[in-house]
C-alpha positions as CSV (number, residue, x, y, z in Angstrom):
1,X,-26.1,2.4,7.6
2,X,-24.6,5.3,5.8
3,X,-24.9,5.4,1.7
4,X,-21.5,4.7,0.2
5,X,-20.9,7.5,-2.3
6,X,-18.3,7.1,-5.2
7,X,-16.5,9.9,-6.5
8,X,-13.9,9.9,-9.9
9,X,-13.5,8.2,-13.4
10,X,-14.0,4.4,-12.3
11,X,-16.9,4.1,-14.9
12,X,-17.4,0.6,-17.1
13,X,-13.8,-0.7,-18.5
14,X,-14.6,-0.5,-22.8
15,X,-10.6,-0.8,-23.5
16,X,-10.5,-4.8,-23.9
17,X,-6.7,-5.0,-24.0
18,X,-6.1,-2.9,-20.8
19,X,-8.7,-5.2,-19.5
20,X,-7.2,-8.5,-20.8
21,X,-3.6,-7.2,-19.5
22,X,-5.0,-5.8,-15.9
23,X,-6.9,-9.7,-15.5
24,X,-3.7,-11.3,-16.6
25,X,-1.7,-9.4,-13.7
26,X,-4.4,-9.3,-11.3
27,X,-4.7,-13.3,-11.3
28,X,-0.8,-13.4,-10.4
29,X,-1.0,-11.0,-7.8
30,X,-4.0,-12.6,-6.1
31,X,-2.5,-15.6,-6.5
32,X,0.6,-14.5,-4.6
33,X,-1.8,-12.9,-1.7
34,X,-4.3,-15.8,-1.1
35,X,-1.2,-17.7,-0.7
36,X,0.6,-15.2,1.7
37,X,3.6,-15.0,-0.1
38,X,4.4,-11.5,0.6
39,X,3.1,-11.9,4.5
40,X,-0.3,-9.3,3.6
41,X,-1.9,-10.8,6.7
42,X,0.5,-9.9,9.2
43,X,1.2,-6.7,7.7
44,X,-2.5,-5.8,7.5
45,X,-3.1,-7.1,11.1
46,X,-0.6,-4.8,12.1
47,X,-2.6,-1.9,10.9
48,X,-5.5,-3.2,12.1
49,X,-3.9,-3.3,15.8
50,X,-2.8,0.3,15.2
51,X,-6.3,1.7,13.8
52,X,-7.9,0.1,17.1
53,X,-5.3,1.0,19.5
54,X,-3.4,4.4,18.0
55,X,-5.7,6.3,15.6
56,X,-8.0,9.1,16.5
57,X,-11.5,8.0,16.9
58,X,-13.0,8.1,14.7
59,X,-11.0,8.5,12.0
60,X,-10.4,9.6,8.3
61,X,-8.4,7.2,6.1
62,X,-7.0,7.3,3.5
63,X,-5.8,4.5,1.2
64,X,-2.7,5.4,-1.8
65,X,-2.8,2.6,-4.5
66,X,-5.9,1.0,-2.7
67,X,-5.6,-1.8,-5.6
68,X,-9.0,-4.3,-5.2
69,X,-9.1,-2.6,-1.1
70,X,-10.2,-6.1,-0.1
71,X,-7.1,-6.4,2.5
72,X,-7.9,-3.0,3.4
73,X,-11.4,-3.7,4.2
74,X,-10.2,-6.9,6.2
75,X,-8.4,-4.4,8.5
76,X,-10.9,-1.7,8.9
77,X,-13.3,-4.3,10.4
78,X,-14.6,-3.6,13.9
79,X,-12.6,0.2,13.5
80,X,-14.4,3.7,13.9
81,X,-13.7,4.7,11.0
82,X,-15.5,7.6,9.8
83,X,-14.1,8.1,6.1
84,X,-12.3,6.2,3.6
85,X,-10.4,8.1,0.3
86,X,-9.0,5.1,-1.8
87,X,-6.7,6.4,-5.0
88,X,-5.4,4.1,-7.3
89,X,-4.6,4.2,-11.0
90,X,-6.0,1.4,-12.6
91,X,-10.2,1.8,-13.4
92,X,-10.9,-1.9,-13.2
93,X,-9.3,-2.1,-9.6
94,X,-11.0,0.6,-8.2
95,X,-14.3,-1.1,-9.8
96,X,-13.3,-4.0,-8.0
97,X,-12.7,-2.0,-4.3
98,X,-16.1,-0.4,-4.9
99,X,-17.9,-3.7,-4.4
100,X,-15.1,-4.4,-1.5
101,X,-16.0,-0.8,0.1
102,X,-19.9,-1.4,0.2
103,X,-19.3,-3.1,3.3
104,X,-18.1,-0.2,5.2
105,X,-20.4,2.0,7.0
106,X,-19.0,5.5,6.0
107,X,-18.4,8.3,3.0
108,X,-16.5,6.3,0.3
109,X,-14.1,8.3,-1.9
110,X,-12.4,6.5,-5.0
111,X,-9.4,8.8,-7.3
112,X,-8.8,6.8,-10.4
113,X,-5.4,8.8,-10.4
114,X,-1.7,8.4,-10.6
115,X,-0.9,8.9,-6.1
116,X,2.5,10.8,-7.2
117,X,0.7,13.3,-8.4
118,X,-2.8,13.2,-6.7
119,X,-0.7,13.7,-3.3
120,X,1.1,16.6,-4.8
121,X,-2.6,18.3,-5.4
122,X,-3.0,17.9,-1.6
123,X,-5.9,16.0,-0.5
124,X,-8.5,16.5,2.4
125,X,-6.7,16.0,5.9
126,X,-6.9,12.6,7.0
127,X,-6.0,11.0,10.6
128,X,-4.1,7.9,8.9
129,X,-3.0,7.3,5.5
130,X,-1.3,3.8,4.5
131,X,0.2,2.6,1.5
132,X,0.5,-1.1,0.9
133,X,4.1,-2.5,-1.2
134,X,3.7,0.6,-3.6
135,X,6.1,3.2,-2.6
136,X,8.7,1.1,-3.4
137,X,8.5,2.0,-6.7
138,X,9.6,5.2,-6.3
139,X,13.5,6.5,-5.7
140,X,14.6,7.9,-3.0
141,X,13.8,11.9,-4.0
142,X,9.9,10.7,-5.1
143,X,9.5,8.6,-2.2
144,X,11.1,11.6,0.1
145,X,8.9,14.3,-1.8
146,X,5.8,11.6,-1.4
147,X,6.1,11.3,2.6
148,X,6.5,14.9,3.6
149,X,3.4,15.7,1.5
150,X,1.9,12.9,3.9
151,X,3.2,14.5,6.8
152,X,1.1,17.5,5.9
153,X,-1.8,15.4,5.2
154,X,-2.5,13.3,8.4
155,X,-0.8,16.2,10.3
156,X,0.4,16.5,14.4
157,X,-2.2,13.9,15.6
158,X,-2.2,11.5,12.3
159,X,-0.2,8.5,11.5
160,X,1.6,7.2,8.5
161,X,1.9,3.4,7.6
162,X,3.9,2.0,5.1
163,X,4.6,-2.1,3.9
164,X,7.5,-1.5,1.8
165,X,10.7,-3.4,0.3
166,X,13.0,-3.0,3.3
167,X,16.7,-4.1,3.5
168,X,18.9,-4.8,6.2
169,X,21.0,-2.0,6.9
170,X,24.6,-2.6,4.1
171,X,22.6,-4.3,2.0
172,X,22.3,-2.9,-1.7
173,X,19.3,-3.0,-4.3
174,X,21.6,-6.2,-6.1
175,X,21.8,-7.9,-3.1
176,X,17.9,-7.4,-2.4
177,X,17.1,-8.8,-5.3
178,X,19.3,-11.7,-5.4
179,X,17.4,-12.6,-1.6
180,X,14.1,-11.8,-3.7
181,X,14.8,-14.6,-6.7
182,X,15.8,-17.5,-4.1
183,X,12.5,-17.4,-3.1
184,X,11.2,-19.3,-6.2
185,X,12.0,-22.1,-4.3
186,X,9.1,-21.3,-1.7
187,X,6.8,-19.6,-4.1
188,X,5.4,-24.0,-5.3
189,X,2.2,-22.6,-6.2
190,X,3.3,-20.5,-8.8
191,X,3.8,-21.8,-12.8
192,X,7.0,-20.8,-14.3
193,X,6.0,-18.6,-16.6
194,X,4.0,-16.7,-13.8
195,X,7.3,-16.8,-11.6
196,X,9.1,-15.4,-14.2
197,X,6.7,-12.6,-14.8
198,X,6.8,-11.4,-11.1
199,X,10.5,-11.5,-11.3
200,X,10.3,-9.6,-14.5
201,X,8.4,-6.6,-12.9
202,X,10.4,-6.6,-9.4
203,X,14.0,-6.3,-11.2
204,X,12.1,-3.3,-13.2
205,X,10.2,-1.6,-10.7
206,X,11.5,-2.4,-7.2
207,X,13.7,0.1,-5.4
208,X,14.2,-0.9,-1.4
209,X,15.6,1.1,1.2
210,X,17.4,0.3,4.1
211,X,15.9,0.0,7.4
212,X,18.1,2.8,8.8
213,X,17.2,4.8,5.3
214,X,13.6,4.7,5.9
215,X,13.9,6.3,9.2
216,X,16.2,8.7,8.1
217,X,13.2,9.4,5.5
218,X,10.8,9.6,8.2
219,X,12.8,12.3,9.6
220,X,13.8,14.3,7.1
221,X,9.7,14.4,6.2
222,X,9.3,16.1,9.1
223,X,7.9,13.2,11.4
224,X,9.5,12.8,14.7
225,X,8.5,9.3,15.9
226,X,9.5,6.5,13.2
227,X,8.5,2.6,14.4
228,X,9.5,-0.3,13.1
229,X,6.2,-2.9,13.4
230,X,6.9,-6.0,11.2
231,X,9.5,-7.8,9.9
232,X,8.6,-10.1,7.1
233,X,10.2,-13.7,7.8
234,X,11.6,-13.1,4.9
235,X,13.2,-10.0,5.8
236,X,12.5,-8.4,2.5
237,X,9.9,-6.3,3.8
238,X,8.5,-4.2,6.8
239,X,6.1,-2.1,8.7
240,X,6.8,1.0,9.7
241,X,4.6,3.8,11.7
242,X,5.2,7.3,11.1
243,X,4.1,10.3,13.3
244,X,4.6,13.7,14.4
């Protein structure tokens, strides 16, 4: 097996209200994956289908806002993957995908970094690059300015995944949003307080695009093949594939 090797500030956590805050969050948002709220399993079997079936092998991956990694790590199983680059902002995360990572049988690269701007520096080429419900909290410009420097990165043989906010097409961010809160009646295993704390950060920090919007992205990055994968049951999220 190859030795994992760890690169970037993700050194012991000494800041005990960062620490307290992060645990407090992190609990939620486990919570709301173990219980499949926001349909992570289907969403990370479809890049799972696409690592085995699409991707150059092997490949280079590369992972922006890898969080913990440990749905990441669920879909690299039985790949060819020959490097993973995880970047994520928060230290105690990236501590946490570290011991994920060990199971992977590759060079390991963690970026305790901010992916706006890490992705501006222009990493090492990779053959796929995925980013899991983060771009989302972009605008439009940021998450324009974020996919063509992605389109550089994985270049003409690479792909692009992305599980993002989604709307039907003449649907606005109001309306979204409205679709998002009637889901509290699904979301049982959730206390109040902790519903009302998710709510909190999705009316602050959630900007969807339409479906016909992200392609029009796609495009205007420069990829000219955009594929729609998944379609949360929900409809408030999707899949999509980019490539040149």
């Amino acid at each position: 097996m190859v030795k994992i090797r760890h690169y970037g500030a993700v050194g012991p956590v000494t800041d005990g209200p960062a620490l307290a805050l992060f645990q407090n969050q992190w609990q939620l948002y486990r919570k709301v994956v173990d219980y499949n709220y926001l349909f992570h399993r289907e969403a990370y079997n479809c890049l799972h289908r696409i690592l085995v079936e699409e991707a150059v092998q092997p490949f280079r991956f590369l992972d922006v806002a890898c969080g913990d990694a440990s749905a990441t790590v669920e879909a690299l199983k039985g790949t060819q993957i020959a490097s993973y680059h995880g970047i994520d902002l928060s230290q105690v995360a990236l501590e946490l995908a570290s011991q994920a990572l060990e199971t992977l049988a590759c060079p390991v690269k963690l970026d305790r970094r901010d992916f706006f701007e890490a992705l501006r520096d222009r990493p090492e080429p990779v053959d796929v690059a995925w980013i899991g419900l983060s771009l989302h909290h972009l605008l439009t410009p940021a998450k324009l300015s974020v996919m063509r420097q992605m389109r550089s990165v994985v270049g003409d043989r690479g792909l692009f995944l992305i599980y993002e906010n989604a709307s039907p097409d003449g649907e606005d961010r109001d309306a979204w949003l409205r679709r998002w809160d009637d889901q509290k009646r699904w979301w049982t295993a959730l206390a109040p307080e902790e519903w009302d704390a998710g709510v909190a950060h999705v009316h602050a920090n959630d900007f969807p695009e339409t479906t016909s919007r992200w392609h029009a992205l796609g495009r205007e990055a420069g990829f000219g093949q955009v594929r729609e994968l998944f379609v949360a049951p929900t409809n408030l999220f999707r899949v999509y594939c980019f490539r040149a």
